[in-house]
CHARMM internal coordinates of N, CA and C (Angstrom, degrees):
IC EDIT
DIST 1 N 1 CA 1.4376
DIST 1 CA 1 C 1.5267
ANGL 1 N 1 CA 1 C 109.14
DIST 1 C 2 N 1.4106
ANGL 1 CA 1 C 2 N 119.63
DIHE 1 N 1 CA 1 C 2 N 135.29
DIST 2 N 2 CA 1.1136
ANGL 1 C 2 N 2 CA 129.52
DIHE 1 CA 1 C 2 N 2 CA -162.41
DIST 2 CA 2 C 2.2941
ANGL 2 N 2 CA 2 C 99.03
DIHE 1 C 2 N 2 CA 2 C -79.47
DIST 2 C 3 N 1.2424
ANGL 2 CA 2 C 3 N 112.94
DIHE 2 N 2 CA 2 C 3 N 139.94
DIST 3 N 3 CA 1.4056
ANGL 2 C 3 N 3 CA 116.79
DIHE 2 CA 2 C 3 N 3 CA 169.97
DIST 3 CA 3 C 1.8707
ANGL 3 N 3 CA 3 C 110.45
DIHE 2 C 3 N 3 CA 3 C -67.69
DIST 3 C 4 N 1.1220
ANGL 3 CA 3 C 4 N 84.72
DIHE 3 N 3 CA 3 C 4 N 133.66
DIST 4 N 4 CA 1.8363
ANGL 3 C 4 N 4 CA 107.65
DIHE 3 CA 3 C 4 N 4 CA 175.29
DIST 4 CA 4 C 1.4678
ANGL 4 N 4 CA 4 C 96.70
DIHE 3 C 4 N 4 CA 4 C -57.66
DIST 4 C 5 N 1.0814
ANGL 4 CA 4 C 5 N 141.06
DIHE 4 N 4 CA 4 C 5 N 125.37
DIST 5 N 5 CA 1.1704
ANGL 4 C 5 N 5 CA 147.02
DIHE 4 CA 4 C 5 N 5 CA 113.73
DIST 5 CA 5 C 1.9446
ANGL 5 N 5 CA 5 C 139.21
DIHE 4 C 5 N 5 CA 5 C -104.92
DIST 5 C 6 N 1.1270
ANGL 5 CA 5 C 6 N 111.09
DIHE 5 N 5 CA 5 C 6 N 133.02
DIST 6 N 6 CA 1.2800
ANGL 5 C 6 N 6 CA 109.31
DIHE 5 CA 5 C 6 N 6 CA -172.28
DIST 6 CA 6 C 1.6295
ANGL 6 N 6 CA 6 C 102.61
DIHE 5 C 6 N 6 CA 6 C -75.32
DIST 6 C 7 N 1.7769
ANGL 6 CA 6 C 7 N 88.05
DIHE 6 N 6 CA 6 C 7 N 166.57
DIST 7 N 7 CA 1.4283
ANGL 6 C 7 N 7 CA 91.90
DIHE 6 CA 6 C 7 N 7 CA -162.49
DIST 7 CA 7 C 1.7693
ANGL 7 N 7 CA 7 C 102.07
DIHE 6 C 7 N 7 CA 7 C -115.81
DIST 7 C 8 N 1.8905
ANGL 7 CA 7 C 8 N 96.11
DIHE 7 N 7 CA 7 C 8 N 156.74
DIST 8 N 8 CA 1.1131
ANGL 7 C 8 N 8 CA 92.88
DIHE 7 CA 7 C 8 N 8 CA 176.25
DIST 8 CA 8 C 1.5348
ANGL 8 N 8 CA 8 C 145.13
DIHE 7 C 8 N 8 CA 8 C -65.35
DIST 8 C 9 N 1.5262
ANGL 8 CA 8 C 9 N 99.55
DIHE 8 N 8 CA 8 C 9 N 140.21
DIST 9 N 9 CA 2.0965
ANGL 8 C 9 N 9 CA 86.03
DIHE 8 CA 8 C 9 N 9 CA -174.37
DIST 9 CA 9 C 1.6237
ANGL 9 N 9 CA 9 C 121.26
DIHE 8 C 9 N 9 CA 9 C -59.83
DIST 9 C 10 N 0.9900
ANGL 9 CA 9 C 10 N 85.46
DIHE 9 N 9 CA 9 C 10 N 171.53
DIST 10 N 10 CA 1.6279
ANGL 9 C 10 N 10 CA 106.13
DIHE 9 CA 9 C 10 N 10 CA -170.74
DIST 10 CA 10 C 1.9462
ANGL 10 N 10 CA 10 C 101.23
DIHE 9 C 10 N 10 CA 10 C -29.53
DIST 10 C 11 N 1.7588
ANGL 10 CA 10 C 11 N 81.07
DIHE 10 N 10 CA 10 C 11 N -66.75
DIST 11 N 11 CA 1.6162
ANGL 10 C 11 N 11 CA 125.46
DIHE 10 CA 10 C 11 N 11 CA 179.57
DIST 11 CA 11 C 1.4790
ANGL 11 N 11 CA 11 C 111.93
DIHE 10 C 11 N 11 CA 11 C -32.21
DIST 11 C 12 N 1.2609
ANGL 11 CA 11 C 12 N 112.79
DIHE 11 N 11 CA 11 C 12 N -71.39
DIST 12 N 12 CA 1.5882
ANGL 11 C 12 N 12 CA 130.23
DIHE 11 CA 11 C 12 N 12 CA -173.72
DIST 12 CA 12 C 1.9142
ANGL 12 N 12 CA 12 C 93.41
DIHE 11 C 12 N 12 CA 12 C -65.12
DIST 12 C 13 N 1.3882
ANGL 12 CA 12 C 13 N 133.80
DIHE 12 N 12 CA 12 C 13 N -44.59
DIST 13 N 13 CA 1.3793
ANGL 12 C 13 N 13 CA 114.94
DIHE 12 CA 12 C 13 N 13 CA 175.83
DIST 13 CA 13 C 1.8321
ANGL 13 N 13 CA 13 C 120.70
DIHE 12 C 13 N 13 CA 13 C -66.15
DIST 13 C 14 N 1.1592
ANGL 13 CA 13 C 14 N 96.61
DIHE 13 N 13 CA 13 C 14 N -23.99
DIST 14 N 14 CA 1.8594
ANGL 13 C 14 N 14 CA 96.51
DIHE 13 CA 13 C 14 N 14 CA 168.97
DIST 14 CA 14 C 1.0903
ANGL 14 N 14 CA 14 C 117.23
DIHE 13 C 14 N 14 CA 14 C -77.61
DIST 14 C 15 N 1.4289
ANGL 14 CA 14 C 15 N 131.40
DIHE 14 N 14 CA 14 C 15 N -44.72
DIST 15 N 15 CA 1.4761
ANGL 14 C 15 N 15 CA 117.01
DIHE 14 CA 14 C 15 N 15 CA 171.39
DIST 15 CA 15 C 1.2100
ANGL 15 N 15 CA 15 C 117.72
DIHE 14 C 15 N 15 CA 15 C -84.29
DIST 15 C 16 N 1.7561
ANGL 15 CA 15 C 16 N 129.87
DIHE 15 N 15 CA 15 C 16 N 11.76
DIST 16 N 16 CA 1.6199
ANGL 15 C 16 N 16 CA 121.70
DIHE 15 CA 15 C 16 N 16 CA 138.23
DIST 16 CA 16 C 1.6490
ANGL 16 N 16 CA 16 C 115.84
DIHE 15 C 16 N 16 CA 16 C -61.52
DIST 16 C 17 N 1.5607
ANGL 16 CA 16 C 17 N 91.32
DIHE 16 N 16 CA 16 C 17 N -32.91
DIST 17 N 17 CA 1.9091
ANGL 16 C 17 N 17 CA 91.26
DIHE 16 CA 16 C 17 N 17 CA -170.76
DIST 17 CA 17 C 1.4049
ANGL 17 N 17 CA 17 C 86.40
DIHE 16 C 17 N 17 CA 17 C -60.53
DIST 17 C 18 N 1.4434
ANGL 17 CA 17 C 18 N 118.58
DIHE 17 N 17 CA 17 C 18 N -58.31
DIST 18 N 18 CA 1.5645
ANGL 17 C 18 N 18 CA 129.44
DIHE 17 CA 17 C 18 N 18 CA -163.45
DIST 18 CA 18 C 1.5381
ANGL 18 N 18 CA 18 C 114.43
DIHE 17 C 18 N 18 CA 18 C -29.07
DIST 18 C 19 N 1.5646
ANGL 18 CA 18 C 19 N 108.97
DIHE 18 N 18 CA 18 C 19 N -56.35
DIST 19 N 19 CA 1.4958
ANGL 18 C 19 N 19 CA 110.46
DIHE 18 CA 18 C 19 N 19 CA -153.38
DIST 19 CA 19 C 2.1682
ANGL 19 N 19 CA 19 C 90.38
DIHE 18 C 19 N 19 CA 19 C -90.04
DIST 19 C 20 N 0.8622
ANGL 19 CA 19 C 20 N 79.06
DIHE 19 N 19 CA 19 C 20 N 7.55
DIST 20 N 20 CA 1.7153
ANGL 19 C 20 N 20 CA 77.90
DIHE 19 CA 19 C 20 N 20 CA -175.65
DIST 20 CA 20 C 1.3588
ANGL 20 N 20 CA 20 C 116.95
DIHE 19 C 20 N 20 CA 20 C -92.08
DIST 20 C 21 N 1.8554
ANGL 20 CA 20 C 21 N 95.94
DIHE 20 N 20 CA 20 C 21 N -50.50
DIST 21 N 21 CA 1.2994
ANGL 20 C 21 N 21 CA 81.78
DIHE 20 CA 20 C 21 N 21 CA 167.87
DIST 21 CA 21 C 1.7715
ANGL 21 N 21 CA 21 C 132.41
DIHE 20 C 21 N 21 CA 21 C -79.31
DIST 21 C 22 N 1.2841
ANGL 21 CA 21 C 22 N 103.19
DIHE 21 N 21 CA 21 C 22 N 3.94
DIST 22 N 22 CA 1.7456
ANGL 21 C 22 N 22 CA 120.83
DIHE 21 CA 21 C 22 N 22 CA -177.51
DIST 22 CA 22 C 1.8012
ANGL 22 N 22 CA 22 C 100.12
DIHE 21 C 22 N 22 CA 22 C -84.21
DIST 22 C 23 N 1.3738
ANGL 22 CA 22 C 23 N 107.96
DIHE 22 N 22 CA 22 C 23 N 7.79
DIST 23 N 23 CA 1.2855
ANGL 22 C 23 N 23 CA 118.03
DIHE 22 CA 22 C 23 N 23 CA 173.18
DIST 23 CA 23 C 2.0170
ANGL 23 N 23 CA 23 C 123.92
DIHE 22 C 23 N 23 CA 23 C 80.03
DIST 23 C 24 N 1.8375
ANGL 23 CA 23 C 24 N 92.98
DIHE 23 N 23 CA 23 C 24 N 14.89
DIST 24 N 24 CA 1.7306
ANGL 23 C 24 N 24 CA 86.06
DIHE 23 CA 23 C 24 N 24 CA 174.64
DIST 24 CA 24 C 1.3152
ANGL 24 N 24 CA 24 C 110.44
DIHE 23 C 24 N 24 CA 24 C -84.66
DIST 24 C 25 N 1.5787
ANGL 24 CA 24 C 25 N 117.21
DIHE 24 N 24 CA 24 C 25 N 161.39
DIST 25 N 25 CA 1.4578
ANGL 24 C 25 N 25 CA 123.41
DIHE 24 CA 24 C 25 N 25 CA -170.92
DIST 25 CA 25 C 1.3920
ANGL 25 N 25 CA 25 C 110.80
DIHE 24 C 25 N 25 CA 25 C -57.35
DIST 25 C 26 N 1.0038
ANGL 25 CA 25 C 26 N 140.63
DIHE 25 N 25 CA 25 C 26 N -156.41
DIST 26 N 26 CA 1.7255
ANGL 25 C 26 N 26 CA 151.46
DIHE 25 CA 25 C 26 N 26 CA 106.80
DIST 26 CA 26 C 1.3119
ANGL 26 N 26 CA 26 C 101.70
DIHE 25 C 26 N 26 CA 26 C -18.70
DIST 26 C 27 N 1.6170
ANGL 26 CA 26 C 27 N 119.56
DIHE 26 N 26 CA 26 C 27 N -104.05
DIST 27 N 27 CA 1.2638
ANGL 26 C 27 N 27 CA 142.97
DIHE 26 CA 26 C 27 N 27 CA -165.06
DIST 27 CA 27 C 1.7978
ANGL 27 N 27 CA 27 C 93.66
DIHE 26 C 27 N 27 CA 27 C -48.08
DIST 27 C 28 N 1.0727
ANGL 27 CA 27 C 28 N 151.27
DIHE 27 N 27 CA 27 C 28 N -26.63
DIST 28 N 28 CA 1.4648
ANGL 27 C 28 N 28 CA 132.53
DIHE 27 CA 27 C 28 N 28 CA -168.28
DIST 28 CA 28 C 1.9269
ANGL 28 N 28 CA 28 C 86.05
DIHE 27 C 28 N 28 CA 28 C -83.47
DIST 28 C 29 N 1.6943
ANGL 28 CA 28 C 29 N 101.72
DIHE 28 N 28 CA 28 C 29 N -39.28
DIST 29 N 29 CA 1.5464
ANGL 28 C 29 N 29 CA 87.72
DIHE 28 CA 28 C 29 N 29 CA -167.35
DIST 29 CA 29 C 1.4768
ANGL 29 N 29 CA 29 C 108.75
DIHE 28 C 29 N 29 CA 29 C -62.96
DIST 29 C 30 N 0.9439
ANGL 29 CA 29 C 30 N 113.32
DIHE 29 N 29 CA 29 C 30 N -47.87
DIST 30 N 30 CA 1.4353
ANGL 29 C 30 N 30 CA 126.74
DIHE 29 CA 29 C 30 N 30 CA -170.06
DIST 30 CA 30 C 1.3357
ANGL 30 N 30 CA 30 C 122.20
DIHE 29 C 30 N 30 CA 30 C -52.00
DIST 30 C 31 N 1.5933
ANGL 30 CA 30 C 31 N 134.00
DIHE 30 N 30 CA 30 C 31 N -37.97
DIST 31 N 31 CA 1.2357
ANGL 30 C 31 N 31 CA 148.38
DIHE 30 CA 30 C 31 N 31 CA 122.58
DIST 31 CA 31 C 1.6212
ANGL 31 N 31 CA 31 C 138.71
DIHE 30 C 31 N 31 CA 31 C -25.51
DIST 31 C 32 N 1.4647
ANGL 31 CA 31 C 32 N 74.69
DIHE 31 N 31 CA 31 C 32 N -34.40
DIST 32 N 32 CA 2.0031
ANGL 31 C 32 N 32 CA 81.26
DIHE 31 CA 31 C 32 N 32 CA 177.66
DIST 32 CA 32 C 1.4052
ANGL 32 N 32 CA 32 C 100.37
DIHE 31 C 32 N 32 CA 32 C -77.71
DIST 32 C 33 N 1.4671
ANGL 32 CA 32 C 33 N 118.82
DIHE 32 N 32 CA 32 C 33 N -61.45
DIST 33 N 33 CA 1.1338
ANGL 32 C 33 N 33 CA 140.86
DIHE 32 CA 32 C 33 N 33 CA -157.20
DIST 33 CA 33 C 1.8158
ANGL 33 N 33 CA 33 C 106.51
DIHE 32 C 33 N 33 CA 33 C -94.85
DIST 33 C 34 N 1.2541
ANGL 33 CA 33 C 34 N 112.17
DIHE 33 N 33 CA 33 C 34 N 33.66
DIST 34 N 34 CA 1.7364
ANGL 33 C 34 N 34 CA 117.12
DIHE 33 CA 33 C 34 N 34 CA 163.78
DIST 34 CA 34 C 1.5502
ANGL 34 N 34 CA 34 C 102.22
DIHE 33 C 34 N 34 CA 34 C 54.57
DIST 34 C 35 N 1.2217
ANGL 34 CA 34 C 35 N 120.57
DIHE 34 N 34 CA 34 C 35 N -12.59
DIST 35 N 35 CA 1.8462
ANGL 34 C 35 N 35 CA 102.05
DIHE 34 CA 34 C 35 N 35 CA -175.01
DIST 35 CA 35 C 1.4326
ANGL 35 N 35 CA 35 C 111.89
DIHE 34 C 35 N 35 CA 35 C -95.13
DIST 35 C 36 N 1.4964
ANGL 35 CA 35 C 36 N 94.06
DIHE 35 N 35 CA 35 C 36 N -175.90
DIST 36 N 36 CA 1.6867
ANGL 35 C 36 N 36 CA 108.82
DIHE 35 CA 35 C 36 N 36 CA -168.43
DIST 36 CA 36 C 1.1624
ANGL 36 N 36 CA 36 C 108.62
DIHE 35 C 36 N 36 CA 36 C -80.22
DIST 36 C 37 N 1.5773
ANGL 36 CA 36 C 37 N 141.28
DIHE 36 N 36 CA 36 C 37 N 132.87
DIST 37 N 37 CA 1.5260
ANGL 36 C 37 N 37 CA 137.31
DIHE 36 CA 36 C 37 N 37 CA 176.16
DIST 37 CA 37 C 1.2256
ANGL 37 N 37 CA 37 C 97.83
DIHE 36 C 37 N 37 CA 37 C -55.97
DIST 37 C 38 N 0.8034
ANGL 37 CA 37 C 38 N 151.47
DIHE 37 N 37 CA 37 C 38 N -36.42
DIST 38 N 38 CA 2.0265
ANGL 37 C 38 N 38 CA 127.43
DIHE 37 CA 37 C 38 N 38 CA 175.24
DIST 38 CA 38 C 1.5872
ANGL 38 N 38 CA 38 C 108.26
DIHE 37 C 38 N 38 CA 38 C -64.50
DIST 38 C 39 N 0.9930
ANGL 38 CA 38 C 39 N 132.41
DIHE 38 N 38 CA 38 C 39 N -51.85
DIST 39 N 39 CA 1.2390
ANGL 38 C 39 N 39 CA 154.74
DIHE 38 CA 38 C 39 N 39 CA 176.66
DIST 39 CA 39 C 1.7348
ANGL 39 N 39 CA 39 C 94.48
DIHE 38 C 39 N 39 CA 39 C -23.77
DIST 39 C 40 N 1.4954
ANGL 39 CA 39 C 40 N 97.59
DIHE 39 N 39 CA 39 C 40 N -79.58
DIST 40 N 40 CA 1.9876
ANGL 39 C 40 N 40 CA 113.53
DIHE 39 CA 39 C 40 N 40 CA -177.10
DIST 40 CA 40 C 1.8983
ANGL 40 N 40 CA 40 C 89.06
DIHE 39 C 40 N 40 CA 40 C -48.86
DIST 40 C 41 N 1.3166
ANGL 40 CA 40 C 41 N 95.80
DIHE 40 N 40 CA 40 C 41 N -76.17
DIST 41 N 41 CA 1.8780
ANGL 40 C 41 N 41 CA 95.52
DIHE 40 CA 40 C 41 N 41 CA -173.72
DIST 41 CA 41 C 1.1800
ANGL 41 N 41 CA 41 C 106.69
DIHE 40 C 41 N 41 CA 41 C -31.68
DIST 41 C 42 N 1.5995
ANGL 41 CA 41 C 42 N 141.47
DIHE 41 N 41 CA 41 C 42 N -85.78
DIST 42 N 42 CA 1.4322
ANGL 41 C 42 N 42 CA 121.90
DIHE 41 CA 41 C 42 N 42 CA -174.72
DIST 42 CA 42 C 1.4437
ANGL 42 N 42 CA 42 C 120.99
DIHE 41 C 42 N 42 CA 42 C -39.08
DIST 42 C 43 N 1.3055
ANGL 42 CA 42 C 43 N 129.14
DIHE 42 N 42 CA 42 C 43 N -46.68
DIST 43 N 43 CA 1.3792
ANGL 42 C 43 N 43 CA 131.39
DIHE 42 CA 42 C 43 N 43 CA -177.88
DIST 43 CA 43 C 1.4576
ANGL 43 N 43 CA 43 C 109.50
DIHE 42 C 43 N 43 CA 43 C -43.84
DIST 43 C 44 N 1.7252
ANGL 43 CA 43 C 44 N 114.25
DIHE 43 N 43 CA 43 C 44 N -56.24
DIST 44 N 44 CA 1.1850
ANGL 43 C 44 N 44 CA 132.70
DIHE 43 CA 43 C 44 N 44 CA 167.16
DIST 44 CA 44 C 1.5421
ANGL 44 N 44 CA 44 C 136.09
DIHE 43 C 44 N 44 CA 44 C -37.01
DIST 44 C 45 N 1.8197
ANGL 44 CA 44 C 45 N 99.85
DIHE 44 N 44 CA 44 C 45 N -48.99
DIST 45 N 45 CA 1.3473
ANGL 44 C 45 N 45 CA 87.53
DIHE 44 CA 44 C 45 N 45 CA 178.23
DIST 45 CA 45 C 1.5533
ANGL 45 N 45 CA 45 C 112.67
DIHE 44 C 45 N 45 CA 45 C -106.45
DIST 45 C 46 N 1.7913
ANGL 45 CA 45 C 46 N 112.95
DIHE 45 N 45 CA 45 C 46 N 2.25
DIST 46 N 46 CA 1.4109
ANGL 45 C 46 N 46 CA 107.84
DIHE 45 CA 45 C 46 N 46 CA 141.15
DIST 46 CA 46 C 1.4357
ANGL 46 N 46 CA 46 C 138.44
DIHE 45 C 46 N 46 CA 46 C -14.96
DIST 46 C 47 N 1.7020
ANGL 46 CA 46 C 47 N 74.29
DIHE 46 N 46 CA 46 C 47 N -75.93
DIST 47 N 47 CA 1.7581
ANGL 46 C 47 N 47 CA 94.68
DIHE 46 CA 46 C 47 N 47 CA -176.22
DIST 47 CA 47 C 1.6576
ANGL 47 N 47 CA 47 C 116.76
DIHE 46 C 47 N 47 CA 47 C -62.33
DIST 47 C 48 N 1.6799
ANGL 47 CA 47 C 48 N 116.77
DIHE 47 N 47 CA 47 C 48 N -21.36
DIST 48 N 48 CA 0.8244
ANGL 47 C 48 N 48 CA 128.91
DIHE 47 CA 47 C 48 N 48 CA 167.33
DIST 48 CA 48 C 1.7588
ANGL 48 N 48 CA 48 C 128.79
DIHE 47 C 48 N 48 CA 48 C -61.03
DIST 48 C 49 N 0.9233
ANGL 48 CA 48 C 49 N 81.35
DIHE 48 N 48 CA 48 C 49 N -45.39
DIST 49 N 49 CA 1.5703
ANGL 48 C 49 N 49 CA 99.43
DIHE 48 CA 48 C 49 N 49 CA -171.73
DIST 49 CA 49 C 2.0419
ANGL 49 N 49 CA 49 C 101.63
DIHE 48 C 49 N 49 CA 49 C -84.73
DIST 49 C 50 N 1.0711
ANGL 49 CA 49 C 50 N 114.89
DIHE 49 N 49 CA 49 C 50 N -50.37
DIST 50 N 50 CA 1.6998
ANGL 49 C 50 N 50 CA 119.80
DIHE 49 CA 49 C 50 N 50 CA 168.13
DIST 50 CA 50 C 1.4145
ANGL 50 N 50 CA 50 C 134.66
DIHE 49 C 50 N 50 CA 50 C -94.48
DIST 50 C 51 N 1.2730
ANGL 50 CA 50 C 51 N 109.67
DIHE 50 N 50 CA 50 C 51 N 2.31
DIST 51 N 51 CA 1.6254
ANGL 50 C 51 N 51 CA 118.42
DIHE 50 CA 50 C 51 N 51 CA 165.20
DIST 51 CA 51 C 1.6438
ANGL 51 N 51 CA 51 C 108.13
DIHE 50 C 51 N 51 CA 51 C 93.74
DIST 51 C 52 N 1.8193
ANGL 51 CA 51 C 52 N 99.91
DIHE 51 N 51 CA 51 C 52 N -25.96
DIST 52 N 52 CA 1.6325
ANGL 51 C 52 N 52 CA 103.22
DIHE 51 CA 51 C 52 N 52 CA -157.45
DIST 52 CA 52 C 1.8214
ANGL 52 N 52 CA 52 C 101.55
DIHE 51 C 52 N 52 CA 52 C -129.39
DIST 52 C 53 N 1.1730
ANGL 52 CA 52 C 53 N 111.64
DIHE 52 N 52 CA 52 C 53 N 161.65
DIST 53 N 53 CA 1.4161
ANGL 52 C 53 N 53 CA 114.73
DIHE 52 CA 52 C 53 N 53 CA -177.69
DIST 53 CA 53 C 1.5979
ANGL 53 N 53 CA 53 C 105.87
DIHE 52 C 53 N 53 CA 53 C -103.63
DIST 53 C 54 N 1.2621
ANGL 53 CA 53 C 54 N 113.74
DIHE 53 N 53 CA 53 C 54 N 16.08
DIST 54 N 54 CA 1.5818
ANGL 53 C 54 N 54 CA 121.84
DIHE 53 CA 53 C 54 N 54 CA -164.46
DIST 54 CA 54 C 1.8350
ANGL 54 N 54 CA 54 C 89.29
DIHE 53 C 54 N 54 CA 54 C -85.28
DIST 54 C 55 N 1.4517
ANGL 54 CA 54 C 55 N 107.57
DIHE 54 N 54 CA 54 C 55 N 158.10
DIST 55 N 55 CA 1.3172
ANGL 54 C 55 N 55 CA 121.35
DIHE 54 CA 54 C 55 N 55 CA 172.33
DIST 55 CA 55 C 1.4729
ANGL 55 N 55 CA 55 C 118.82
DIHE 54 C 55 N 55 CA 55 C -85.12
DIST 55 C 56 N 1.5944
ANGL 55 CA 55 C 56 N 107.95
DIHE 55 N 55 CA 55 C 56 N 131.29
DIST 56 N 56 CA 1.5966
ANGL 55 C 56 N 56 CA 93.64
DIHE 55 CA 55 C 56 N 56 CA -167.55
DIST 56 CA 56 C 2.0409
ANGL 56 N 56 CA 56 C 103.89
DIHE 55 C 56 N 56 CA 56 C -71.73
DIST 56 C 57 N 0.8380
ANGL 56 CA 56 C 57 N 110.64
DIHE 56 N 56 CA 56 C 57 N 174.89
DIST 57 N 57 CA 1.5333
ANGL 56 C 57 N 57 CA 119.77
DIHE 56 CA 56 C 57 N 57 CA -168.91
DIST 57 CA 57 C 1.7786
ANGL 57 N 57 CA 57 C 92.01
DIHE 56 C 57 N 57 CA 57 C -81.90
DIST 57 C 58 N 1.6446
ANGL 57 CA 57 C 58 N 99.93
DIHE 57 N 57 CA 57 C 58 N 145.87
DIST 58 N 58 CA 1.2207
ANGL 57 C 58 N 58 CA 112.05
DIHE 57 CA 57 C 58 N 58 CA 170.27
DIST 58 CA 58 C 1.3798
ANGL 58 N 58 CA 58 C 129.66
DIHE 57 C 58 N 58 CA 58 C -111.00
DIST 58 C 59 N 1.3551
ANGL 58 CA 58 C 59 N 119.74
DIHE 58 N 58 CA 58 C 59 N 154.46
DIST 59 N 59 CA 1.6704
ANGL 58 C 59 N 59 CA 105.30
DIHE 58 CA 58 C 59 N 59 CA -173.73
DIST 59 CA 59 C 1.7977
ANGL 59 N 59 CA 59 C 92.04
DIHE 58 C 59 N 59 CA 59 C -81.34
DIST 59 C 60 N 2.0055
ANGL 59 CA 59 C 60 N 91.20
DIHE 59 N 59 CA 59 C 60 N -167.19
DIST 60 N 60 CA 1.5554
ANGL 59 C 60 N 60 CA 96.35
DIHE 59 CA 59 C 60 N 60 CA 173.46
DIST 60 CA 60 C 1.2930
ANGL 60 N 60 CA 60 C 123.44
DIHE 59 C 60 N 60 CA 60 C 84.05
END
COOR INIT
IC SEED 1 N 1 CA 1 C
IC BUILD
């Protein structure tokens, strides 16, 4: 079974888009901002791939 973790706010996923597109790496974001380099990367190519940092809807 996968561990519960809460998810990031709205807030904290725009200023990953933010510092990304201002040209910091992954790892600079990820360091600045205490999270895991996959963490920024998924957020990243989310936003990439759907325009928006919003969470897609879940069943259940």
């Amino acid at each position: 079974m996968a561990p519960h973790v809460k998810e990031l706010s709205e807030d904290l996923k725009k200023i990953i888009v933010a510092l990304h597109k201002d040209g910091l790496s992954y790892k600079k974001i990820a360091k600045t901002l205490k999270l895991s380099c996959s963490t920024v990367a998924k957020t990243i190519q989310r936003f990439n791939s759907t325009g928006t940092t919003q969470n897609r809807p879940r069943h259940g």
